[in-house]
VEXBA-998276 format. One record per atom (N, C-alpha, C): residue number from 1; residue in one letter; atom name; x, y, z. Coordinates in pm, whole numbers, padded with zeros to 5 digits. Example, Ala and Ser with C-alpha at 12.3 -4.5 7.8 and 13.67 -1.06 7.14 Angstrom:
VEXBA-998276
REC   i aa at      x      y      z
REC   1  a  N  01319 -00569  00780
REC   1  a CA  01230 -00450  00780
REC   1  a  C  01320 -00330  00780
REC   2  s  N  01285 -00225  00708
REC   2  s CA  01367 -00106  00714
REC   2  s  C  01290  00003  00787
***
This chain:
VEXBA-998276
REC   i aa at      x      y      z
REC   1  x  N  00396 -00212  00338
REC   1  x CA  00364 -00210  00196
REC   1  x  C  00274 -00091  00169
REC   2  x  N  00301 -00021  00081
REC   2  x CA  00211  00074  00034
REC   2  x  C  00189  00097 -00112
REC   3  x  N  00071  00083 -00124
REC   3  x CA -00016  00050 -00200
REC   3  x  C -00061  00172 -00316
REC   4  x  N -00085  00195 -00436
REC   4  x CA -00142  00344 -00507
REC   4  x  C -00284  00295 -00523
REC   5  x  N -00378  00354 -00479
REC   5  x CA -00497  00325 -00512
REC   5  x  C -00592  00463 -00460
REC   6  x  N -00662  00509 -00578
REC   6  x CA -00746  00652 -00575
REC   6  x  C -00805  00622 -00466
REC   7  x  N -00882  00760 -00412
REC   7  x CA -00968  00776 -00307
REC   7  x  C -01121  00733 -00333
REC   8  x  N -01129  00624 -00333
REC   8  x CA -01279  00565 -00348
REC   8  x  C -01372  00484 -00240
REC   9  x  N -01486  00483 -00319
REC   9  x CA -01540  00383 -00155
REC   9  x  C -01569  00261 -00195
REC  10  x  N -01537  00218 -00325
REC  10  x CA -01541  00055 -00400
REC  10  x  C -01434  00033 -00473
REC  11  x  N -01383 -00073 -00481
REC  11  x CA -01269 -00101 -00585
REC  11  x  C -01264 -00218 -00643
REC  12  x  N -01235 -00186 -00779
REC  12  x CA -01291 -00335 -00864
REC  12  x  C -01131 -00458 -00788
REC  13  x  N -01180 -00575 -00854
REC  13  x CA -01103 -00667 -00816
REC  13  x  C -00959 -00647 -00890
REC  14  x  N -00987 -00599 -01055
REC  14  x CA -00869 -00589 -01099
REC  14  x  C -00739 -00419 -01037
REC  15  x  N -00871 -00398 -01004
REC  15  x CA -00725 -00258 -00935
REC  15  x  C -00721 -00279 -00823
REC  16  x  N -00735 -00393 -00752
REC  16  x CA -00656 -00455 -00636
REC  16  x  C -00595 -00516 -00636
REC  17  x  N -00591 -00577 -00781
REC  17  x CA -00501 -00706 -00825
REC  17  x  C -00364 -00631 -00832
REC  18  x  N -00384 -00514 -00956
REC  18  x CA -00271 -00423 -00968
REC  18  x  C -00199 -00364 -00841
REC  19  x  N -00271 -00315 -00771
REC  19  x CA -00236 -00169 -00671
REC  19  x  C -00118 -00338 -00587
REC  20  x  N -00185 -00444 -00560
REC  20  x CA -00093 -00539 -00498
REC  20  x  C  00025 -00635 -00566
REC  21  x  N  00014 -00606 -00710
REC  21  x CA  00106 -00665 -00795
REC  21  x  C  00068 -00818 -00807
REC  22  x  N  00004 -00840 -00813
REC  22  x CA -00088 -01016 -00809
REC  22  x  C -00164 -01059 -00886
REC  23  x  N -00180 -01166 -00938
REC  23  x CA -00282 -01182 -01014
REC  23  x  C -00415 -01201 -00910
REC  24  x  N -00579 -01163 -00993
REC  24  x CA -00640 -01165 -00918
REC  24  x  C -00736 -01257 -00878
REC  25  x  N -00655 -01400 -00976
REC  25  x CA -00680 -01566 -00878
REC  25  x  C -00594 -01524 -00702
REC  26  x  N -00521 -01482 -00687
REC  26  x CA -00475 -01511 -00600
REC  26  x  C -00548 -01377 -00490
REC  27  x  N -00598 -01256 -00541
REC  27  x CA -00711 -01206 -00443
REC  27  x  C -00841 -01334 -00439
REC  28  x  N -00886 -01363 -00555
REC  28  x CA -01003 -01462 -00489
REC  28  x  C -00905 -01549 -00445
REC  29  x  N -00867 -01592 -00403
REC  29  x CA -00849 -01698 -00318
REC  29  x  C -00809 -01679 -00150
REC  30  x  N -00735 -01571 -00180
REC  30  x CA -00725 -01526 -00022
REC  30  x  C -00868 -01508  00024
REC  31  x  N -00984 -01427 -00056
REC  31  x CA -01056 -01461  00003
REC  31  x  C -01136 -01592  00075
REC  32  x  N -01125 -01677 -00060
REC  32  x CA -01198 -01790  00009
REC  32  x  C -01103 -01853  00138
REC  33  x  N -00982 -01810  00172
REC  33  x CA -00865 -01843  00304
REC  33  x  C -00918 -01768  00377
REC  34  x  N -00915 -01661  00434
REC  34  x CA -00974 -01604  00493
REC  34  x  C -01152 -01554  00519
REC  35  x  N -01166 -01568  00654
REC  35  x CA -01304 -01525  00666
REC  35  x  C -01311 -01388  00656
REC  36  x  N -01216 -01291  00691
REC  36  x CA -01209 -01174  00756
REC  36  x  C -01201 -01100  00573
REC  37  x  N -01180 -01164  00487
REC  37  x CA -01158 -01079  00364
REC  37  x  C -01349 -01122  00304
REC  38  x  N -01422 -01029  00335
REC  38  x CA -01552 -01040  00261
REC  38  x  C -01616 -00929  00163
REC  39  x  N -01543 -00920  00060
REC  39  x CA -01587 -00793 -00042
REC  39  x  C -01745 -00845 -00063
REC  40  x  N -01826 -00691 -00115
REC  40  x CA -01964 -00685 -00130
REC  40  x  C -01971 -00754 -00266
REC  41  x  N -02038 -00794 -00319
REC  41  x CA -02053 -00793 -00474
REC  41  x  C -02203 -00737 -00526
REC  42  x  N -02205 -00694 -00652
REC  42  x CA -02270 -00619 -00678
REC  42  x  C -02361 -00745 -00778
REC  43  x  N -02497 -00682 -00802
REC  43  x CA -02619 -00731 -00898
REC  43  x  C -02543 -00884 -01017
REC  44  x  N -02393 -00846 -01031
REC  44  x CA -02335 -00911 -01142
REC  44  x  C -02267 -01002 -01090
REC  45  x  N -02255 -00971 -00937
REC  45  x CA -02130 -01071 -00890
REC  45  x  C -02011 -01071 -00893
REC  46  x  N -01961 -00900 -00910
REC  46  x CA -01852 -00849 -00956
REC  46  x  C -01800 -00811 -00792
REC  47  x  N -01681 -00830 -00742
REC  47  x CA -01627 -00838 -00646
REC  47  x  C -01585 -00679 -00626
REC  48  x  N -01654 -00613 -00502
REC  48  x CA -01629 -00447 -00481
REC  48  x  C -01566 -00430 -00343
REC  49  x  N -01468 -00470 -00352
REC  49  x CA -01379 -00428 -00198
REC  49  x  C -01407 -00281 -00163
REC  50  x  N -01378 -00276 -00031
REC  50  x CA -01372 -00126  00073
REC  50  x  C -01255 -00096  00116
REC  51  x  N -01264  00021  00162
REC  51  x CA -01078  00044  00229
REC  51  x  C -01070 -00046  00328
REC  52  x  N -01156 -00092  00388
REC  52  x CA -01138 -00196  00517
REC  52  x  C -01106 -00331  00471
REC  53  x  N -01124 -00367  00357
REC  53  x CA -01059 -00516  00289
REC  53  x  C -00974 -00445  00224
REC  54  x  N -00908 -00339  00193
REC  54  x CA -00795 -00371  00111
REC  54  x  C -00700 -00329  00223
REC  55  x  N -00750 -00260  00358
REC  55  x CA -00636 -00332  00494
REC  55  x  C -00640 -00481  00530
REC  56  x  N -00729 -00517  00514
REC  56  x CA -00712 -00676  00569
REC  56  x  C -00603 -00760  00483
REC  57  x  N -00670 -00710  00321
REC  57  x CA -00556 -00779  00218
REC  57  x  C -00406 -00722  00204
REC  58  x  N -00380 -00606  00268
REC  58  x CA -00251 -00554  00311
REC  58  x  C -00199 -00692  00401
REC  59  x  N -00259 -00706  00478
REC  59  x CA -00199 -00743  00645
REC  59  x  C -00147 -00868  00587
REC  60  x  N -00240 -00951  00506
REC  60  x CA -00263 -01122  00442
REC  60  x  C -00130 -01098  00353
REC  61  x  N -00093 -00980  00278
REC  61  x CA -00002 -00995  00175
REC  61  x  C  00113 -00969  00250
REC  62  x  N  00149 -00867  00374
REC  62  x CA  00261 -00867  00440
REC  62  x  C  00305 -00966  00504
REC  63  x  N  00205 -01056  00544
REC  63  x CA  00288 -01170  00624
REC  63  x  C  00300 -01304  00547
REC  64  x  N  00184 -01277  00407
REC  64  x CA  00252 -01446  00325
REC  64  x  C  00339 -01401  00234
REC  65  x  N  00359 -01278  00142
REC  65  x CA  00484 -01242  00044
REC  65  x  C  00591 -01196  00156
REC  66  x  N  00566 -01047  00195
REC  66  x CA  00689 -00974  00270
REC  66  x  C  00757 -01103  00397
REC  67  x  N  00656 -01103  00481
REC  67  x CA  00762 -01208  00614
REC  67  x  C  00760 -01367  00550
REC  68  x  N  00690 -01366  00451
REC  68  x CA  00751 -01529  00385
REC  68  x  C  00642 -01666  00462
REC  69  x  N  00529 -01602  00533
REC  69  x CA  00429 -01698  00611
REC  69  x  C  00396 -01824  00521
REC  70  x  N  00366 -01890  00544
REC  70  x CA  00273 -01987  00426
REC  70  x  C  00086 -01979  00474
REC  71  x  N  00013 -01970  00353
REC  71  x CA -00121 -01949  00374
REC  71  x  C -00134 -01955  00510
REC  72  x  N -00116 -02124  00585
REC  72  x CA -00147 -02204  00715
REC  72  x  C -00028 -02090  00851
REC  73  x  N -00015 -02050  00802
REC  73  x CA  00058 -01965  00880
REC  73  x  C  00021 -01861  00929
REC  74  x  N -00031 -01787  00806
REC  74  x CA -00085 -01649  00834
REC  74  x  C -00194 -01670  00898
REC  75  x  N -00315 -01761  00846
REC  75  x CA -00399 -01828  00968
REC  75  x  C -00385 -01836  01113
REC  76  x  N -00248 -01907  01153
REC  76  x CA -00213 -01924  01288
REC  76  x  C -00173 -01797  01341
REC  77  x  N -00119 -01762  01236
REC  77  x CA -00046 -01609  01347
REC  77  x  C -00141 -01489  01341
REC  78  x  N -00276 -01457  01275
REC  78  x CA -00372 -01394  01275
REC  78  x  C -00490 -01483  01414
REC  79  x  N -00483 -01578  01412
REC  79  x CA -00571 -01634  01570
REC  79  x  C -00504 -01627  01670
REC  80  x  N -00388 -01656  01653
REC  80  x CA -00273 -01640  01804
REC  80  x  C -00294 -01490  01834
REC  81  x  N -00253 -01386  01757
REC  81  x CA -00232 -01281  01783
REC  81  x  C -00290 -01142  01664
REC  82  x  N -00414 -01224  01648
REC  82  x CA -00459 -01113  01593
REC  82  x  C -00458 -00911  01603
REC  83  x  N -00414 -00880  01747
REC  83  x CA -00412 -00720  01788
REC  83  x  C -00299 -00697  01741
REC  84  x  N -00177 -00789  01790
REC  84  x CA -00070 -00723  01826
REC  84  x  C -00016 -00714  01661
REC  85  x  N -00056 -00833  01572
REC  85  x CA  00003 -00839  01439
REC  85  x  C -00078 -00678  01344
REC  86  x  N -00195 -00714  01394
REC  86  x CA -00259 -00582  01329
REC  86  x  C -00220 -00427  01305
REC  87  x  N -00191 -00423  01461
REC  87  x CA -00143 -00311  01520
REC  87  x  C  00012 -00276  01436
REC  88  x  N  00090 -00403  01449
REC  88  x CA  00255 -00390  01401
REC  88  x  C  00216 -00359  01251
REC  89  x  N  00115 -00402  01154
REC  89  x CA  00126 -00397  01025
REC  89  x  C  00073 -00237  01010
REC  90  x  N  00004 -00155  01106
REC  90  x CA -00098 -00084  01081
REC  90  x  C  00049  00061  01104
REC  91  x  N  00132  00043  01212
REC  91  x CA  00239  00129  01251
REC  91  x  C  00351  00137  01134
REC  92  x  N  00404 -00003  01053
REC  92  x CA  00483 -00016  00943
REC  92  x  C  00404  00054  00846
REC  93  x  N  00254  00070  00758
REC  93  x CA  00210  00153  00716
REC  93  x  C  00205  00244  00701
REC  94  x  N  00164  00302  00876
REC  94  x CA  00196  00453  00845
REC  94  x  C  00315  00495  00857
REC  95  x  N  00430  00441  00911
REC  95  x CA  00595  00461  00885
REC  95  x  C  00609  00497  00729
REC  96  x  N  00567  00445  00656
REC  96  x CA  00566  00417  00516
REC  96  x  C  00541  00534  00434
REC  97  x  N  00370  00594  00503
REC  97  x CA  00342  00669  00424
REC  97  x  C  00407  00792  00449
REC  98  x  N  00501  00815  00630
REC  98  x CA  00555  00933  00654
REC  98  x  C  00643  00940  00543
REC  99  x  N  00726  00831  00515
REC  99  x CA  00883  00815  00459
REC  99  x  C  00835  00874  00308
REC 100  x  N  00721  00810  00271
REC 100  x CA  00689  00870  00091
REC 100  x  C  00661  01016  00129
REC 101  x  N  00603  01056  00205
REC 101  x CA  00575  01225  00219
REC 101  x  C  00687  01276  00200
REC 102  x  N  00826  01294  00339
REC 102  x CA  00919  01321  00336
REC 102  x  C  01014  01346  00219
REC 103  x  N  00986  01203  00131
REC 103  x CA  01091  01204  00028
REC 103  x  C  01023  01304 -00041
REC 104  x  N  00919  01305 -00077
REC 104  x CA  00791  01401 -00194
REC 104  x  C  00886  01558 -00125
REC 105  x  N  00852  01577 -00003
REC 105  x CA  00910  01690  00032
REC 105  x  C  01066  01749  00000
REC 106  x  N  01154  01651  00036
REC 106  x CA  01270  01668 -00015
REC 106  x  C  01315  01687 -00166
REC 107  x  N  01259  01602 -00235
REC 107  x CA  01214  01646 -00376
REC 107  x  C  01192  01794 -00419
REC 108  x  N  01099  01847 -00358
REC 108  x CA  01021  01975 -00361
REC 108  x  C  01118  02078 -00297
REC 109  x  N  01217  02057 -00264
REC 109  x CA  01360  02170 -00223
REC 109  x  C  01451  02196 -00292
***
């Protein structure tokens, strides 16, 4: 899955909601499913993800939308095999972003 989201070092909840196509009951809630999704919040209580949670919320959205997991699933298959799933989501990524370059390039001929 690849994602459009500017080069920043905070990101509000609603342009994570967008950049993932979701409403963003369903980012809070993955968080409260997951331990591993812990955005900072700021003075207001306004939810400020990092690039490092919006990989975690990649990984959570590839295996409960894309491979079809159910919540209790993605759970199990993130404790069973937390490296190897990481690793596979982290290689499909950057597959991803080669394939959008490429096309950008081919375009540009």
């Amino acid at each position: 899955m690849h994602i459009e989201l500017p080069k920043k070092r905070y990101y509000k909840i609603g342009e994570v909601a967008n950049a993932f196509g979701v409403p963003r009951s369903m980012i809070r809630y993955w968080e409260q499913e997951f331990e591993m999704i812990k955005p900072k919040k700021n003075s207001k209580g306004d939810r400020m993800f990092t690039a490092v949670d919006i990989e975690k919320l990649k990984l959570v959205y590839h295996l409960a939308k894309e491979q079809g997991y159910s919540l209790e699933g993605v759970r199990k298959k993130l404790k069973n095999q937390p490296k190897k799933t990481v690793d596979k989501i982290t290689t499909i990524n950057r597959l991803e972003a080669i394939k959008i370059e490429l096309i950008n390039i081919k375009n540009q001929l």
